[in-house]
C-alpha positions, 0 to 999 in steps of 0.5 A: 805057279812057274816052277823055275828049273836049273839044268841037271849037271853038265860035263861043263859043271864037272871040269868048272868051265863057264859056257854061254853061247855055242848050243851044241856043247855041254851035255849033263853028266850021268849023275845030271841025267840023275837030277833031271829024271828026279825034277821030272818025278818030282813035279809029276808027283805035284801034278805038273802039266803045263808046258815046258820052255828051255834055254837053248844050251844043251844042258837045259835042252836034255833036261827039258826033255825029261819034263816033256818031248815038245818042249819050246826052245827060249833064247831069253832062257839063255845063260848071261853071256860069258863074254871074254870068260867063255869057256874058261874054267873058273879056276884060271879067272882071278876076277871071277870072285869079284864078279860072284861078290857083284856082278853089277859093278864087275861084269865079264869083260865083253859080257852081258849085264845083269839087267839085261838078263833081268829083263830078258827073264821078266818078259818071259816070266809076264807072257808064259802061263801059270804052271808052265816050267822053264828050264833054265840057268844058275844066274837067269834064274837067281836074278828072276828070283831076286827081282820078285824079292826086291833085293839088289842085284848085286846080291844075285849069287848069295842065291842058291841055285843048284842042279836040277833044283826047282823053284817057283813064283807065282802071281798075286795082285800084280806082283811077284811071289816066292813060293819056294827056292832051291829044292833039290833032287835028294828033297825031292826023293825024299818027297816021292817016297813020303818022308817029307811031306 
């Protein structure tokens, strides 16, 4: 199994602001710094000991550091370029809302596609070993999981991914399965203090 991270939540989530490309900026918030320590637990508790890949934002960087201390920095971990929106707050975009219905046929301006994220996640999810963790982003992520579910890209964001979640997929006959989407820090408490088994 490759358990699929998000980053815990970013100074960047809170104000709404969309942030691809410088590596430097962005770090999680306290209550993000909350999230990742329980993705960390929770994965412990589940025996987790594989290595740890992350995108090299800040936000992913910090929240890698709570699954290991020589994790490998991945630039195919990276968020979708952002494009002429970098850096903008979601608010301020009209367009944005026609880019989270598809973002196949209405990309940022300048932007990265979709299927170049698709195949930047694709070959890293072929060459990392089973139990690895690759802390990553919403879209990166959502789009690997879309792939192995063969469902049409567009569809992307009606997966939800939210901080700190952790999802998987694992092999089997040359294929990609699910195993589960989306769990969550508060699930993942309720799991280390027994209430969900």
């Amino acid at each position: 199994m490759i358990f699929l991270v998000r980053h815990g939540e970013s100074v960047f989530n809170v104000m709404g602001i969309l942030h691809s490309s410088t590596i430097d900026e962005g770090p999680l918030s306290d209550k993000g710094r909350e999230e990742a320590a329980a993705a960390a637990r929770f994965l412990k508790r589940i025996g987790f000991n594989g290595r740890v890949y992350s995108s090299p934002l800040m936000r992913a960087r910090e929240t890698a550091s709570f699954f290991a201390d020589d994790f490998i920095v991945d630039d195919r971990l990276r968020e979708v370029g952002m494009g002429a929106w970098e850096k903008k707050r979601i608010a301020d975009i009209p367009e944005f809302h026609l880019y989270s219905r598809d973002p196949v046929r209405n990309p940022p301006p300048g932007g990265e596609s979709i299927t170049s994220v698709l195949d930047r996640m694709t070959s890293i999810l072929n060459e990392v070993e089973d139990g690895s963790v690759l802390v990553s982003h919403w879209l990166p992520i959502a789009v690997a999981i879309a792939a192995a579910l063969d469902m049409p890209l567009n569809n992307t964001y009606r997966i939800r991914i939210g901080n700190a979640s952790i999802s998987a997929l694992s092999r089997e006959n040359g294929r990609w399965i699910v195993e589960f989407i989306n769990i969550r820090p508060r699930e993942m408490g309720l799991v280390a203090e027994g209430r969900i088994q």
